[in-house]
N, C-alpha and C positions, 0 to 999 in steps of 0.2 A: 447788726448789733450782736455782741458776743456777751452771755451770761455768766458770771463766776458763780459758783454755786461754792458755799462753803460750810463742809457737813461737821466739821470741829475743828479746834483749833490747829493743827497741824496740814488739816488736810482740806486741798482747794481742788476744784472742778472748774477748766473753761470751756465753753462749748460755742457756738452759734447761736442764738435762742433760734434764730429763723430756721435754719435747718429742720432743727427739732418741734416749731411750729411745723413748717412742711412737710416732715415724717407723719403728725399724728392727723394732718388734713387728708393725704394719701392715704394713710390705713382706714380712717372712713368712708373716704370713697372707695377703696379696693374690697371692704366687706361688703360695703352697701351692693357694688357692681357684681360680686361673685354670687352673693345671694339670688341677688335679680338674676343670674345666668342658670343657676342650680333649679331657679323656677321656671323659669323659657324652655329646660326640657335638653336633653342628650344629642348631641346634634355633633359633626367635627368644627363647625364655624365657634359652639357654645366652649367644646375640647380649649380651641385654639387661644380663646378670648379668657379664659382660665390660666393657664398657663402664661400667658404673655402676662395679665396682673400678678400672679407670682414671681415670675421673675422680675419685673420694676419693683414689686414690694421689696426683694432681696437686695436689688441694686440702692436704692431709697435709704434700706434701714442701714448698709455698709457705707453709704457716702456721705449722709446725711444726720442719722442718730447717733451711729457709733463713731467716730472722730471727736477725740477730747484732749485734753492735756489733762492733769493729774500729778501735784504737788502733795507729797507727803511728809514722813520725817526719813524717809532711803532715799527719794531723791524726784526727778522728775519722772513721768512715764507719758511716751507721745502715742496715740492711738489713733493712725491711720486704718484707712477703710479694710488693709491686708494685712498688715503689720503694727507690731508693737515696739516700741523702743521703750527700753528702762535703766535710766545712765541715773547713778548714784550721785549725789552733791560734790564729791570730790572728784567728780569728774567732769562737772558741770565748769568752764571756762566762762561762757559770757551765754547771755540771750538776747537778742536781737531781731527786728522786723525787715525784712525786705521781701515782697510778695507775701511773706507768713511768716507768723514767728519760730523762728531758728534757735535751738539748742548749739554751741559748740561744745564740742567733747578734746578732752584732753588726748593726747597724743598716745596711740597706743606703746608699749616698748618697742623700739626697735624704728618707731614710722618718723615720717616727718612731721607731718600733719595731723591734725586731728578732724574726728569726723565732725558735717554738719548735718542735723535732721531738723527736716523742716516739717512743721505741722500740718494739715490737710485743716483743720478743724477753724484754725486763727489764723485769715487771711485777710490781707490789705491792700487796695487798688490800688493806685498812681495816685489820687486825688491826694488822699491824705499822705503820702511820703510829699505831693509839691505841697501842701500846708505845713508839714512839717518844717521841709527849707526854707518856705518865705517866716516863718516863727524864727527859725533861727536868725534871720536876718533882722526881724524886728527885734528880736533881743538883744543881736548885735550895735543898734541904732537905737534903743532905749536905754543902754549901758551910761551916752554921754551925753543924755536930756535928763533937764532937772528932774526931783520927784513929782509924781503923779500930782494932779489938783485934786481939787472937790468932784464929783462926779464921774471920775476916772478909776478904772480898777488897775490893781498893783499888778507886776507883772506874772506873781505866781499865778493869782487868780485867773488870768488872764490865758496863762501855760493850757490849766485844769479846762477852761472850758477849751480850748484850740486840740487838745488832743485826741486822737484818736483811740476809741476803743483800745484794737488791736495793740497800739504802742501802749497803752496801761497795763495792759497783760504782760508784754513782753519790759516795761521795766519792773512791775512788780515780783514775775521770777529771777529776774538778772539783781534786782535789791535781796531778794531771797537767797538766792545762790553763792551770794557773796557773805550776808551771814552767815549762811551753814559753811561755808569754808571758816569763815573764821572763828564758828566756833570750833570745830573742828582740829585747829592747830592751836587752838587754845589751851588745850588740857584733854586729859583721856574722858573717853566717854565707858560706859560697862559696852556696846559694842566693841569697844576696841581691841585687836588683840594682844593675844599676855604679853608680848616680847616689845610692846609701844612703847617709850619713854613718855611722860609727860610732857606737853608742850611739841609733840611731834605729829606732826599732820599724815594721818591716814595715805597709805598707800592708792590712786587713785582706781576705783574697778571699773573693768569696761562694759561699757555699754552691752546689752544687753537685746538683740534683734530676734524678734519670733515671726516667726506666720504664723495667723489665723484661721484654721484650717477650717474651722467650721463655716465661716465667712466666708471663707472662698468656697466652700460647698455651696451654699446655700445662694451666692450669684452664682456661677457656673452648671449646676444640675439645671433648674428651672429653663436659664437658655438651651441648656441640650434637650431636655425634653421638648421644650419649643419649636427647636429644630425637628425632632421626631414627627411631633403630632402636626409642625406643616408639610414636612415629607408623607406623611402615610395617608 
């Protein structure tokens, strides 16, 4: 189950809730375990067993807490366990679920293609893409039967419960991304720069790729010291 979290009007959070349960059940039991080890006394077996809960804590809080999407009024940003993407609305093409919800990005100058990032955070089995196709198909074959009776729900209501999580995230920023385009070519915004005519859609910006450097400290040291303290 995937939780949107929404802190104001502009600005949405999607995440995992489960993840983020599993982050905060780990950190309890990693304090509780290191406590108990710092009381059992100095020992290399104590060293080893220290270390190894720091580093799963590090891996845990990269794979599991820190992975979100994040909808603002600049645009999307996708927060994988290493990386960040920050691709502006007019660069935003469509969004989409297959394995996890997909950003396309508009073509850089010069390419052919444009990139896809896909999100770590909102991911989807098999199960619900084959729910999805037999939905399609029942829609297809609900198109040329009469209306619903008494006791039957209509076919939207019907959509809402059939859907997946993950596919309500990824239609609700692809319905989003296509507003901000159109407002966008609508008329100037006070972002816009001076030389815009009105009614001229924003030049698209490209996406935006970081590492997280602190993230990847914070897995990679713990394992090397892990490594150390079982070598020594």
């Amino acid at each position: 189950m995937f939780s949107p979290q929404q802190q104001s009007s502009d600005r949405q959070v999607f995440r995992s809730a489960g993840s983020v349960v599993l982050w905060w059940v780990w950190l309890v039991f990693a304090v509780a375990s290191l406590a108990a080890v710092a009381i059992g006394g100095r020992s290399h077996s104590s060293a080893v067993v220290a270390v190894l809960l720091v580093a799963i804590t590090g891996m845990i809080y990269g794979c599991a807490l820190r992975p979100r999407i994040v909808a603002d009024v600049n645009g999307i940003s996708v927060l994988n366990p290493l990386r960040e993407h920050a691709v502006p609305w007019a660069a935003v093409t469509k969004v989409d679920l297959l394995n996890a919800v997909r950003v396309h990005c508009a073509p850089a100058p010069g390419a052919s293609r444009g990139k896809i990032i896909y999100s770590w955070a909102v991911q989807s089995s098999a199960r619900p893409r084959l729910s999805s196709s037999s939905r399609a198909r029942r829609t297809t074959q609900q198109a040329a039967r009469p209306p619903a009776g008494y006791g039957s729900l209509p076919p939207s209501a019907q959509d809402v419960l059939d859907r997946s999580t993950a596919e309500f995230v990824a239609k609700q920023l692809d319905e989003r991304a296509a507003r901000e385009r159109e407002r966008a070519s609508s008329g100037r915004t006070a972002d816009d720069p001076p030389g815009l005519a009105p009614g001229t859609a924003p030049v698209p910006g490209a996406p935006q790729v970081t590492w997280v450097w602190t993230q990847i400290a914070a897995m990679v040291i713990p394992v090397l010291a892990l490594v150390i303290v079982v070598l020594a």
